[in-house]
C-alpha positions, 0 to 999 in steps of 0.5 A: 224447354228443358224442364218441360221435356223433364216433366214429359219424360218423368210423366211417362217413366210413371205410366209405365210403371203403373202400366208394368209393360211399356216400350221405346219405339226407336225409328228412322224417317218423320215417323214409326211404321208397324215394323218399328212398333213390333220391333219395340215390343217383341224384343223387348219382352223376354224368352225364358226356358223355365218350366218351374216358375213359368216365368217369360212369354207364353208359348204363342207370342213366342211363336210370334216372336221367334218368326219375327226374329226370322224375318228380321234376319232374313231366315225362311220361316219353318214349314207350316208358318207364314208371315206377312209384314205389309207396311204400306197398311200398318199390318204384320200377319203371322200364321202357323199350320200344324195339323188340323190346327191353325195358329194367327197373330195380328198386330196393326195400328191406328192414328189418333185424332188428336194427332199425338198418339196412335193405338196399336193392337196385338190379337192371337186366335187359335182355330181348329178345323176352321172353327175358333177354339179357345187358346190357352194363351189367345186375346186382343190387346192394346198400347198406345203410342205417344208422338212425344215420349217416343214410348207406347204402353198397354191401355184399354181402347176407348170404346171396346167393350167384349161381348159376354159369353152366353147361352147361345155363344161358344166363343167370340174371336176378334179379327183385325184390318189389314185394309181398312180402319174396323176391328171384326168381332166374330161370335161362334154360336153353340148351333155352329153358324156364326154371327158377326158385328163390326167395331168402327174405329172414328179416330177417338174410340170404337163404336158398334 
């Protein structure tokens, strides 16, 4: 038993190099909930204040982790900032208004089938006048959870494939469930309407 604990350890220790980003997830109960999740991964990477080698969390998760820290420590969040922490669903929303614009952060989490891992997501949009403007620092992306190792690490969603940008296409912005199990992909077309597809999530990979 003591060996095959080793070996799991070991076999995580070596992912987590090759993934370069990977997190201990520590929790009270049977099993984590989304706040154990976001607590693993937004304190353990790193605030740097260095304009010179740019080095540390990009300006928008760091956003996101400085109004974690406030709900964390019961603070209210500055003006112009919401966030919502809904346990029950495995949804964490965080939202900051400024002007004209519109900054989200979205972090969820599904159960795999296998019933040994869980895939969590991290989205960031940025919106300008109710319209999806392209952040410097926006994108999806995923971890995945292992019930064994007690670690989650970045990795690619089965299934997930992004839509290219075309002729027609201005943008495509992701939307994640705070109900549900299906991601929204929305795309901003070029005539400024908007055309939407839905990413099923059957408890192995998306499908459209």
């Amino acid at each position: 038993m003591r060996k095959t604990i080793f070996t799991l350890l070991f076999a995580c220790l070596v992912q987590c190099v090759a993934a370069q980003d990977c997190y201990k997830v520590t929790y009270k109960g049977t099993k984590p909930t989304i706040e154990d999740f976001a607590q693993a991964y937004l304190s353990q990477v790193q605030v740097y204040d260095d304009p010179v080698d740019e080095v540390g969390l990009d300006e928008a998760t760091n956003a996101f982790k400085q109004a974690w820290m406030r709900y964390r420590n019961g603070v209210k969040q500055i003006d112009g900032d919401k966030f919502i922490v809904d346990e029950q669903n495995g949804y964490i929303r965080y939202e900051s208004q400024y002007d004209n614009h519109l900054l989200c952060a979205e972090m969820c989490y599904w159960n795999e089938a296998d019933g040994k891992h869980k895939l969590i997501a991290v989205n960031i949009t940025s919106f300008t006048d109710g319209r999806y403007s392209l952040g410097q620092f926006d994108g999806l992306f995923f971890m995945r959870y292992n019930n064994a190792t007690k670690m989650m690490a970045d990795c690619d969603a089965p299934g997930f494939e992004p839509r290219c940008i075309n002729d027609n296409l201005d943008n495509i912005s992701y939307s994640l469930p705070r109900t549900g199990k299906n991601i929204t992909e929305t795309a901003w077309l070029k005539n400024g309407k908007t055309s939407k597809r839905v990413l099923k999530w059957n408890g192995r990979k998306f499908s459209y």
